[in-house]
C-alpha positions in Angstrom: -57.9 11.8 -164.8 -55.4 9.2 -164.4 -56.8 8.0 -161.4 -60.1 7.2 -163.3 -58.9 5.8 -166.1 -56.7 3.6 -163.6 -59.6 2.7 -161.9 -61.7 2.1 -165.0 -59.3 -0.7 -165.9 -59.3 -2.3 -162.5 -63.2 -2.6 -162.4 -62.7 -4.3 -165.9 -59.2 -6.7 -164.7 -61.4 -7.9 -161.6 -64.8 -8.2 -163.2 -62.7 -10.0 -165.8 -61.8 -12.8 -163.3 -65.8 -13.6 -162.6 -65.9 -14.2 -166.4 -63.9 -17.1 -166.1 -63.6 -20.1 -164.5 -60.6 -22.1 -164.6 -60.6 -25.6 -164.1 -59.9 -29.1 -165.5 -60.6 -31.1 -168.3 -60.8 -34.8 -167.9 -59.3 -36.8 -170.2 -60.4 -40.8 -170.7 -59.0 -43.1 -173.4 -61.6 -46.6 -174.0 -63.5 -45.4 -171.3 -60.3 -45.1 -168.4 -58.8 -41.9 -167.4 -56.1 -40.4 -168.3 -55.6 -37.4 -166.4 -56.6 -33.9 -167.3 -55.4 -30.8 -168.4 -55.7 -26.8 -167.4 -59.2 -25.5 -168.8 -60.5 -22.1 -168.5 -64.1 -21.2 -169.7 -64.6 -17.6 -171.2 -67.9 -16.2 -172.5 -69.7 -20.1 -172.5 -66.3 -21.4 -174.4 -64.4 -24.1 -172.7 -60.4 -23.1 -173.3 -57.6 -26.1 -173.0 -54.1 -25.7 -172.6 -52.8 -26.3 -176.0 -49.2 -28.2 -175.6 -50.7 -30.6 -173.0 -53.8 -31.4 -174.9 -51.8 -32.0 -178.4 -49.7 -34.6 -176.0 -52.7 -36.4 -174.7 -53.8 -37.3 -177.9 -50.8 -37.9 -179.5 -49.9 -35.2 -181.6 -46.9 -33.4 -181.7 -46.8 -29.6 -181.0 -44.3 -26.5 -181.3 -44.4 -23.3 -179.5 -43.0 -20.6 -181.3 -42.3 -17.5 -178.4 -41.8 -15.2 -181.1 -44.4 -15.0 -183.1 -46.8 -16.0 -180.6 -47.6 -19.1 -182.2 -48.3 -22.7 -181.7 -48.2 -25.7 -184.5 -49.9 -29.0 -184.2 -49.1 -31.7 -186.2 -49.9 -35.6 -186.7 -50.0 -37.8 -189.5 -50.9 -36.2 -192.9 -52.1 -33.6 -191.1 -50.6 -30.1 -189.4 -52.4 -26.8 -188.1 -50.7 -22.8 -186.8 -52.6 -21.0 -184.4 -51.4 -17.9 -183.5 -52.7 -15.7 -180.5 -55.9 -13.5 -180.3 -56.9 -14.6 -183.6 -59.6 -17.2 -184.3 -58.3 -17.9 -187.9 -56.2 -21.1 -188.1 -54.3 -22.5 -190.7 -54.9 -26.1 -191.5 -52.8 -28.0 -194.0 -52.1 -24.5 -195.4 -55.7 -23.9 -195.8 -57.7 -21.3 -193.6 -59.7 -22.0 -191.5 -61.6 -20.5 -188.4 -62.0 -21.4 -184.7 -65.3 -20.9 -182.8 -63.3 -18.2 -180.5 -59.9 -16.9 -180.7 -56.9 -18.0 -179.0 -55.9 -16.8 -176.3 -52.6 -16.9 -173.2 -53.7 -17.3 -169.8 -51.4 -18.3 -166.8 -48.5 -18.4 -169.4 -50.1 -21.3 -171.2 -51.7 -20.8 -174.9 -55.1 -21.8 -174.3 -57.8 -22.7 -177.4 -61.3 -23.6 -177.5 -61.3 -27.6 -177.0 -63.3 -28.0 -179.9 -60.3 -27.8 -181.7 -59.2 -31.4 -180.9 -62.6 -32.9 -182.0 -62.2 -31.4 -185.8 -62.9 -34.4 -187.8 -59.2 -34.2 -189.9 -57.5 -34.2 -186.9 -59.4 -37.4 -185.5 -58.2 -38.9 -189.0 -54.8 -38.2 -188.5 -54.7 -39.5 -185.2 -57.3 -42.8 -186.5 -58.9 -42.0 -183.2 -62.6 -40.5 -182.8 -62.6 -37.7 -180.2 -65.2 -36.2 -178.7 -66.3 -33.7 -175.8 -69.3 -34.2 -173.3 -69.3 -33.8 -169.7 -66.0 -31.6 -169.8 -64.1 -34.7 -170.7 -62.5 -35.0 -174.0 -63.4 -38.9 -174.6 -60.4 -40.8 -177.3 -61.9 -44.2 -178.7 -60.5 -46.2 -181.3 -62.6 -45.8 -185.1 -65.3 -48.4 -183.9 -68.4 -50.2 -185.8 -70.1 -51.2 -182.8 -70.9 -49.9 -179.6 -72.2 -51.0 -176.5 -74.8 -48.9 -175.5 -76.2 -50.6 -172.4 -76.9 -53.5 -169.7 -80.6 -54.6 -169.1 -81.4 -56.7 -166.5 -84.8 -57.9 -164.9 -86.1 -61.0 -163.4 -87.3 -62.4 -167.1 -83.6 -61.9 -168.9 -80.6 -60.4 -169.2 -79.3 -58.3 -172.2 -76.7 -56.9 -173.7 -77.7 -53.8 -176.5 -75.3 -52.7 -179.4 -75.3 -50.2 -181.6 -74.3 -50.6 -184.9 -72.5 -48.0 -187.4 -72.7 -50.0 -190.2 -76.0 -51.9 -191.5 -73.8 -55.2 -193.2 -72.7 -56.3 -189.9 -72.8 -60.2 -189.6 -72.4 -62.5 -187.2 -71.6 -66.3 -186.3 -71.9 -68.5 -183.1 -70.1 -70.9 -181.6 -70.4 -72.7 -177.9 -66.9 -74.0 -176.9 -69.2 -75.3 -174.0 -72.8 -75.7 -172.3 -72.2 -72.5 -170.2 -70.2 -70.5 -172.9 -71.2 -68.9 -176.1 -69.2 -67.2 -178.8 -70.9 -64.5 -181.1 -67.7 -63.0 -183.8 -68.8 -60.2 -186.2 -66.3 -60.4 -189.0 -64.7 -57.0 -189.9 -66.3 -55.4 -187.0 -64.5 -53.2 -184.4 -65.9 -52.5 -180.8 -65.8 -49.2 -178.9 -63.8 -50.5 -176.4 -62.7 -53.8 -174.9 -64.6 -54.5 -171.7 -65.4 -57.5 -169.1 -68.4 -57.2 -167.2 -69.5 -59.9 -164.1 -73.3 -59.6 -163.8 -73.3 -62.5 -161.1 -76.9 -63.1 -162.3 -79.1 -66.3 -162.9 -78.5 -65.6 -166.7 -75.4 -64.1 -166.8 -72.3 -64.9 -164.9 -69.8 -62.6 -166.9 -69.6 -61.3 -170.7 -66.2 -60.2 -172.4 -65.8 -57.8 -175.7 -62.4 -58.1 -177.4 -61.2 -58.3 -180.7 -59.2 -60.6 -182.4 -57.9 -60.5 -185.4 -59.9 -57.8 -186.9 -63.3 -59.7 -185.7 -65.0 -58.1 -182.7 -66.1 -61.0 -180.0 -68.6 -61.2 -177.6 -68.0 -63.8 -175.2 -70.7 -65.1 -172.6 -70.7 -66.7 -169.8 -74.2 -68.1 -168.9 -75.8 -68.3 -165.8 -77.6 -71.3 -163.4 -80.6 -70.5 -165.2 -79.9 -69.7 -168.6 -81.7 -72.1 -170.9 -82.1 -69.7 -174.0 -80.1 -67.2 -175.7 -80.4 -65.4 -179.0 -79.0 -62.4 -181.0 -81.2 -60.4 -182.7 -81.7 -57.5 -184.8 -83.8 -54.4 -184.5 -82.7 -51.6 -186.7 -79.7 -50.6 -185.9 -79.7 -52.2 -182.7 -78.2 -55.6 -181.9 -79.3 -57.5 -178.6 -77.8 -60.2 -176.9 -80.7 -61.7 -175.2 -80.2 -64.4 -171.9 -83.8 -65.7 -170.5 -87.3 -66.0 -170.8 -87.7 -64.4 -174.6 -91.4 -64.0 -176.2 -92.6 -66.3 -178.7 -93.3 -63.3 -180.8 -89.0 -63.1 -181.9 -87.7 -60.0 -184.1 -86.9 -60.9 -187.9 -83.2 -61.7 -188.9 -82.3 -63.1 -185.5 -80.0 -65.8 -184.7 -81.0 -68.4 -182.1 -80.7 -71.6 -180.1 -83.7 -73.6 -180.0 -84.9 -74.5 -176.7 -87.9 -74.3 -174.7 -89.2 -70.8 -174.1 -89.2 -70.3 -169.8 -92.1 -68.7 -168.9 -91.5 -66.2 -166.0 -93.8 -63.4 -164.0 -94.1 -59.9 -165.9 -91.1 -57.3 -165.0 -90.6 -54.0 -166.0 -87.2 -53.7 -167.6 -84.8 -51.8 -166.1 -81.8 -50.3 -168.3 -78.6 -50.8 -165.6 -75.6 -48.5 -165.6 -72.4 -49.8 -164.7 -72.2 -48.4 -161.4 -75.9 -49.8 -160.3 -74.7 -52.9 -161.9 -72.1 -53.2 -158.9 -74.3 -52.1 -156.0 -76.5 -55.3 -157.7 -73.4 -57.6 -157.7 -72.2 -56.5 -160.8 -68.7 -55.5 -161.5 -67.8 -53.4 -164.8 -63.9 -53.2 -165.8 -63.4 -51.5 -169.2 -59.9 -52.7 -170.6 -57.4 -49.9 -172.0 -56.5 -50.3 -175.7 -53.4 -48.5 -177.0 -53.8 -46.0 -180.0 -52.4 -47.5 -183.4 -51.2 -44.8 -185.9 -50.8 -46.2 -189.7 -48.1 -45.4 -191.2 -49.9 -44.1 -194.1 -49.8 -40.6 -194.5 -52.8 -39.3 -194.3 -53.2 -37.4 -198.4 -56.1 -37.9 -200.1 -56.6 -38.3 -203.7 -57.3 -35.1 -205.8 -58.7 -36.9 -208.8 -61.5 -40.0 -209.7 -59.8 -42.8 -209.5 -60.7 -43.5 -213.3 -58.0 -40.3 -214.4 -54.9 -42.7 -214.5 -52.5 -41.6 -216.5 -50.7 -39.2 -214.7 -50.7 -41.2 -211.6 -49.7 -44.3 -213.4 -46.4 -42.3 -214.4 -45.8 -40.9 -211.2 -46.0 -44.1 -209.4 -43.4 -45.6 -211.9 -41.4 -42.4 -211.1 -41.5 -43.4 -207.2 -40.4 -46.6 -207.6 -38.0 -47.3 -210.7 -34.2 -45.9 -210.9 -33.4 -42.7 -211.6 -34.4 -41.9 -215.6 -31.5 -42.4 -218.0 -30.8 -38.2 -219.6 -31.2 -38.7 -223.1 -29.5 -36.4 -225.7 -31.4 -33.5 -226.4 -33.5 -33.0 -229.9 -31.9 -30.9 -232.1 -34.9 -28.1 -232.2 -36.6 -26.5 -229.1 -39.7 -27.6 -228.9 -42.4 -25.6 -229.1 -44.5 -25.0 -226.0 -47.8 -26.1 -228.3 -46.7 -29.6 -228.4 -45.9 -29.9 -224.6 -49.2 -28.1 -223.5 -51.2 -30.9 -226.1 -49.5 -33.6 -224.4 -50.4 -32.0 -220.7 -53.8 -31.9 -221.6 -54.1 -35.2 -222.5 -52.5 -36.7 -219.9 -54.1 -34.2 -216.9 -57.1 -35.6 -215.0 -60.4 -33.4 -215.2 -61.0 -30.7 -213.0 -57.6 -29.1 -214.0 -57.4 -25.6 -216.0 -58.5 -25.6 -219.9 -55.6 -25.4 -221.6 -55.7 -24.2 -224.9 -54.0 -25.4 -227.9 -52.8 -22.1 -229.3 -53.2 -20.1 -226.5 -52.6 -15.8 -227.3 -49.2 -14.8 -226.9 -48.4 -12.4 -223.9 -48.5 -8.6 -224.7 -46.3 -6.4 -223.1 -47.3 -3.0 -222.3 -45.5 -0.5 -225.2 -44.1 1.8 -221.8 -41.8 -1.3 -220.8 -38.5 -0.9 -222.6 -37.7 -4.5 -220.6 -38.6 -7.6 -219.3 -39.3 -7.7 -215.7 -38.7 -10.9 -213.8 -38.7 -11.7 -210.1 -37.0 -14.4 -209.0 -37.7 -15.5 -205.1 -34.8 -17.5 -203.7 -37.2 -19.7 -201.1 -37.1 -19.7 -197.8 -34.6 -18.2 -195.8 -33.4 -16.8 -191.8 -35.2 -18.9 -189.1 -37.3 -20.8 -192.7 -34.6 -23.6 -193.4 -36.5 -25.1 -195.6 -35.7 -28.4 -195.9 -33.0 -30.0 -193.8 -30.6 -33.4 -194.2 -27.1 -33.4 -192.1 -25.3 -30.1 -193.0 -27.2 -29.1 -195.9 -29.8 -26.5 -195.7 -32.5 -26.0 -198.2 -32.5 -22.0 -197.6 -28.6 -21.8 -198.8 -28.7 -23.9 -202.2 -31.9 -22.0 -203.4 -30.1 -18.5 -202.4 -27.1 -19.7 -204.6 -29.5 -20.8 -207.9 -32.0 -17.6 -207.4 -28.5 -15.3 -207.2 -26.8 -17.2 -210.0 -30.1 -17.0 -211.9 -30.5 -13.0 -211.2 -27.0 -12.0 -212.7 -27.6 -14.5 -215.6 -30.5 -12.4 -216.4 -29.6 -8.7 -215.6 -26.2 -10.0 -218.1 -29.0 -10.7 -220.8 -30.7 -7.4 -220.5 -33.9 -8.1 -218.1 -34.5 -6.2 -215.5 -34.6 -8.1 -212.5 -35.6 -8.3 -209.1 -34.7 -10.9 -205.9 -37.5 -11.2 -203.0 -33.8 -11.5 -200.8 -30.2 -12.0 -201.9 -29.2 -12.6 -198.7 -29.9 -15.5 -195.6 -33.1 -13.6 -195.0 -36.7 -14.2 -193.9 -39.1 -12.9 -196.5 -42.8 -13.9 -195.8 -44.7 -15.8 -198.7 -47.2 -12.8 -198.6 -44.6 -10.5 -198.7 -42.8 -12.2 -201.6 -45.9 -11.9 -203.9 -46.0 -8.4 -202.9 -42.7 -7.6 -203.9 -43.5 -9.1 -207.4 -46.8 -6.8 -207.8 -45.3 -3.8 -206.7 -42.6 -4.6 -209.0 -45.5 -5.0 -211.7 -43.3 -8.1 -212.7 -44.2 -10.0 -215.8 -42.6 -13.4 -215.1 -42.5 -14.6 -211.5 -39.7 -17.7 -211.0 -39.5 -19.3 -207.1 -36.8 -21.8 -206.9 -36.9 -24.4 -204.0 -36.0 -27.8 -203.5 -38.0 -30.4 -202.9 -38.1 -33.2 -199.9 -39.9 -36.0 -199.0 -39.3 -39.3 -196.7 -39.1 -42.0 -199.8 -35.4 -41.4 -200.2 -35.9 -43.1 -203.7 -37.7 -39.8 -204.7 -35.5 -37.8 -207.5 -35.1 -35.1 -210.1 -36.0 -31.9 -211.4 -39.9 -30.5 -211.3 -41.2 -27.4 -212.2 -45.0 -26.3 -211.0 -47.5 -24.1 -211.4 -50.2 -23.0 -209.9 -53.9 -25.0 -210.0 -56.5 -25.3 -206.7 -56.1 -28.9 -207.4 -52.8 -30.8 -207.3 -52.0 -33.5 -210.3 -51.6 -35.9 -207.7 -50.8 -37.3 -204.6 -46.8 -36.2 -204.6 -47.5 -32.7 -206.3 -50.2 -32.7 -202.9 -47.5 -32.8 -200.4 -45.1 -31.2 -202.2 -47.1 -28.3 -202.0 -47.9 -28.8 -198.1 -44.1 -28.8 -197.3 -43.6 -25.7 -199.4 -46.7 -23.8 -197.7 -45.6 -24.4 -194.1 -43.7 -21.7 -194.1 -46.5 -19.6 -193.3 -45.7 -21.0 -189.6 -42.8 -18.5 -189.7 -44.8 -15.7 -190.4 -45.6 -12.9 -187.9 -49.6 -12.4 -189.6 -49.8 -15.1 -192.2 -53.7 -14.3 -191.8 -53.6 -10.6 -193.3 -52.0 -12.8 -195.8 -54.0 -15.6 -196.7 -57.1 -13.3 -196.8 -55.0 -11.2 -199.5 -54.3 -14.5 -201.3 -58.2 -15.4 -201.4 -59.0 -12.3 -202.4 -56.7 -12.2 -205.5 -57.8 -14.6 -208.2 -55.5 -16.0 -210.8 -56.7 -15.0 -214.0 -56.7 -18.4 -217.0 -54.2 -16.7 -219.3 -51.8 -16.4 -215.7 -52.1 -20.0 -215.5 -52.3 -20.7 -219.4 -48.9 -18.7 -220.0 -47.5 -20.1 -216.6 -48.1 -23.7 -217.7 -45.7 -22.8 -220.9 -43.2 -21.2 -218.9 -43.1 -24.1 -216.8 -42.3 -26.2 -220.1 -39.8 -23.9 -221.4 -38.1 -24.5 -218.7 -38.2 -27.8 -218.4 -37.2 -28.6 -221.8 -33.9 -26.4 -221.2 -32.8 -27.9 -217.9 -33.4 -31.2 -219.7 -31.2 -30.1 -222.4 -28.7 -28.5 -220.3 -25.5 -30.8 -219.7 -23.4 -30.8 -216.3 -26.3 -30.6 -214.1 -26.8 -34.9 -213.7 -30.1 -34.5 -212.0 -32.7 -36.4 -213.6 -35.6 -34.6 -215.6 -38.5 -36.7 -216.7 -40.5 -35.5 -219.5 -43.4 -36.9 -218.8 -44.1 -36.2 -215.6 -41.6 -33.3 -214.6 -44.4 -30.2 -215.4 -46.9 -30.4 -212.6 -49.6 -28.3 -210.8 -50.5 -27.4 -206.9 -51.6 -25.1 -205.1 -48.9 -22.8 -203.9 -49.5 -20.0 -201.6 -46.5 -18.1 -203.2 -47.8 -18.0 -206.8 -51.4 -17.7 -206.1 -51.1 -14.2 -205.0 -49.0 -13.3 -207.9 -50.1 -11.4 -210.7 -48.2 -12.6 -213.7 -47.0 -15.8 -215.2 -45.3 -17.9 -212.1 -43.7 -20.8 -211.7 -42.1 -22.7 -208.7 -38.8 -24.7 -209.1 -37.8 -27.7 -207.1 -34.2 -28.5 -208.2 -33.9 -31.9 -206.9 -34.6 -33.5 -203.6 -32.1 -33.0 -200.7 -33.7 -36.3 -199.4 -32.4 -37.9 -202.9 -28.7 -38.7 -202.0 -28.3 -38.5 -205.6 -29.6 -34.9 -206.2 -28.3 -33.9 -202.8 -24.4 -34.8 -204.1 -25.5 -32.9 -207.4 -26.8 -30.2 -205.6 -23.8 -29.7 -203.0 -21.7 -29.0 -206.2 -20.9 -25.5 -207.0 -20.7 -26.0 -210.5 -23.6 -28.6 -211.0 -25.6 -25.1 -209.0 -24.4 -22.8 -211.5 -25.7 -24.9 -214.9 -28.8 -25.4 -213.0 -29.1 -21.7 -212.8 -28.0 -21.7 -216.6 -30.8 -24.0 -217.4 -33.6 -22.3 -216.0 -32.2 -19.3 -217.6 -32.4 -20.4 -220.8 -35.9 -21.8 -220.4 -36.6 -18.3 -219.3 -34.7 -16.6 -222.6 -36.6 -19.5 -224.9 -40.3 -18.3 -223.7 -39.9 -14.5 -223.7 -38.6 -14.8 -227.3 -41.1 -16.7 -228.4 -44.1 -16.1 -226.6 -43.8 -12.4 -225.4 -44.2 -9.4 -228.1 
């Protein structure tokens, strides 16, 4: 029996091998080579060798052994794929592959479609595509040349246009040369061609200064030249032309020259040279902006949240002011949210009903989910870790409240790993009814500071609430099968009154870390409460909200936040944020 079933998997292992064909894919950039990479086709699917692809076209990439896992990132812009799964995470949103991934030869090898996904090509501000099993890298272009026709009656070159408000000028330097610039305008590629012909010695496409240029150098026999339009075609046109010209054309005037019927004859580059004509495309490097890459949530006609955050970004840390002598109530601070949150974001109502709790529960139950943790840093400047000052808060935070007579539960109290899916578990197991994360929060604008407290929305309140949550989501590249857990997350639906009653917490809290002296981390209340989408409350069932502390890119916060004791009224504050909304809005 063994035998057979031996055998059974050898017939499959070698009949295996004739389903495959492994190879190369090319890789050109403008139109020159660079190279290839290890390809493998299974079942119709071309395969690519992951880490050397991501290097060809510029983005970075991390293999993670463990986990079997391999992260691609760029600009604005990151994406996990883990092995013999087709579903991807992208920007910490799933998404699916046209076949899974899979390791072959020792290499993790995905379907090359991958690198053509249009988000990636913005990251990179290149357009990639696959034909011909090469994976072609162009610069973002408006105009293309398309082909080279050449007969006895004229010579021409034919562009195609992308955009249908291209202009042009023309200028002749000389008899033989002429100039065409289209203002704004970007060519495939630069090239220089020598045609060698009786109309056309040699043309050149460069650009300079964001114009695209066409240069031309006539011929023996060129007495008339023209550019015209024909839909979204643009020919330069050397020779004998027909009286009977295409509208919107610009053209010498001269004498038409009447020459013998020809059939036209479109030229590649390589018949070109067999007919005296030499083609020799010009490499362009890649430019990446230094933008990165977020888009806009909102119109851009909801201003007044961005307008705050902005100022935020750019003006000195917020003077603390002393705090009013009565807690305010969360009514007033959820009017003021709604006035100032674009459209699109959760109804919040103006007396919204007060949280029941069950009459079996003799206490409150609260989670509270240090984040991050084991091989998750979080995030990371010189010696300080992320990971170690949320463990202290969310431990601080834990015996603050068991002391006031919740009953409490930590996702880990120790350097740990807990997965985000996980952590949302332990909370619904629990049957929690308050769910507080604490993090703290990073970013590259070192000017970036002070206290924020989120919850959750599908939308973010803006740009910075956008990447805040995108740094906090990537640790789902930790995770063993952060798929099982996304689909659990999209399965589980927020209810309104979780993110009505989470959007008070969230100003509870605020208010009292505001209040709370010998923390010296800024706290603006205007712009402090915001919403994103955060993996870790979005599968939580209960009122949840996600603390960032400070920013550990801040060297401000970071020397607050390095402090023991500044840690320990941080923990106080949140607390009493905490204490402030059970006893007023839970019965």
């Amino acid at each position: 029996m063994m035998k057979y079933v031996l055998g059974v998997l050898a017939f499959f292992l070698f009949t295996a091998c004739f389903a495959q064909a492994q190879g190369k894919v090319s890789v050109a950039v403008s139109g020159n080579g660079r190279g290839s990479v290890p390809s493998v086709e299974l079942n119709g699917v071309t395969y690519v060798d992951v880490q050397k692809m991501a290097r060809k076209v510029g983005a970075g990439v991390e293999l993670f052994a463990q986990s079997k896992q391999v992260k691609i990132t760029a600009r604005g812009f990151y994406a996990i794929l883990t092995v013999s799964l087709p579903e991807i995470i992208v920007n910490a949103r799933p998404s699916k592959l046209e076949a899974p991934v899979v390791i072959q030869g020792g290499a993790v090898m995905a379907p090359v479609s991958f690198f053509t996904r249009k988000d990636l090509q913005k990251a990179l501000q290149q357009e990639i595509s696959f034909s011909k099993n090469t994976l072609w890298i162009e610069r973002p272009f408006d105009l293309e040349r398309v082909e080279n026709i050449v007969n006895a009656r004229e010579n021409e070159l034919v562009f195609n246009a992308r955009r249908q408000d291209i202009t042009w000028s023309v200028q002749e330097p000389n008899k033989h040369t002429v100039e065409v610039s289209f203002p704004n305008t970007v060519f495939k590629r630069d090239e220089h061609f020598r045609f060698r012909t009786d109309f056309i010695a040699s043309a050149d496409l460069y650009q300079n200064r964001g114009n695209a240029v066409l240069k031309v150098i006539l011929g023996k026999s060129a007495k008339d030249w023209r550019m015209i339009q024909q839909g979204s075609k643009l020919i330069f046109r050397v020779g004998a032309l027909p009286p009977e010209s295409p509208v919107e054309e610009s053209a010498k005037p001269s004498s038409l020259v009447q020459a013998g019927e020809a059939s036209s004859l479109t030229v590649a580059p390589s018949v070109l040279a067999e007919e005296g004509a030499e083609t020799i495309a010009t490499p362009t490097p890649s430019v990446l902006t230094e933008e990165d890459g977020f888009e806009e949530m909102f119109p851009a006609d909801s201003t007044t949240v961005m307008q705050a955050d902005e100022q935020l970004e750019i003006s000195s840390t917020p003077v603390m002011k002393e705090a009013p002598e009565a807690e305010p109530s969360a009514v007033p601070v959820m009017q003021a949210a709604a006035a100032t949150v674009p459209s699109g974001t959760p109804v919040m109502k103006a007396e919204p009903q007060t949280l029941r709790m069950s009459a079996e529960k003799r206490k409150i139950r609260i989670v509270v989910d240090p984040g991050h943790g084991g091989k998750d840093a979080g995030a990371v400047r010189g010696r300080y870790r992320e990971k170690e000052w949320n463990l202290a808060v969310g431990n601080e935070l834990a015996r603050l409240l068991k002391k006031g007579g919740f009953e409490v539960k930590v996702t880990r109290s120790t350097d740990v790993f807990i997965a985000l899916g996980e952590r949302a578990k332990i909370s619904n197991e629990f049957k929690a009814d308050l769910f507080v994360s604490i993090h703290t929060n990073a970013t590259k604008k070192t000017q970036a500071n002070g206290f924020q407290v989120y919850f959750r929305s599908e939308k973010a309140t803006d740009k910075e609430a956008a990447e805040t949550a995108a740094l906090e989501n990537e640790a789902m590249q930790y995770e063993e099968a952060h798929y099982n857990f996304v689909d659990a997350l999209l399965q589980s639906m927020v209810k309104n009154e979780f993110i009505n009653e989470s959007s008070k917490l969230a100003g509870y809290v605020r208010n009292a870390v505001y209040k709370q002296p010998g923390i010296g981390i800024a706290v603006n209340q205007n712009s402090s409460v915001r919403q994103a989408n955060f993996y870790v409350l979005k599968g939580v069932n209960s009122p949840s909200i996600l603390i960032e502390m400070g920013f550990i890119s801040s060297p401000k916060d970071r020397a607050r936040l390095s402090n023991k004791a500044a840690r320990e009224k941080m923990a106080l504050g949140i607390y009493n944020g905490i204490v402030n909304y059970t006893k007023k809005e839970i019965k």
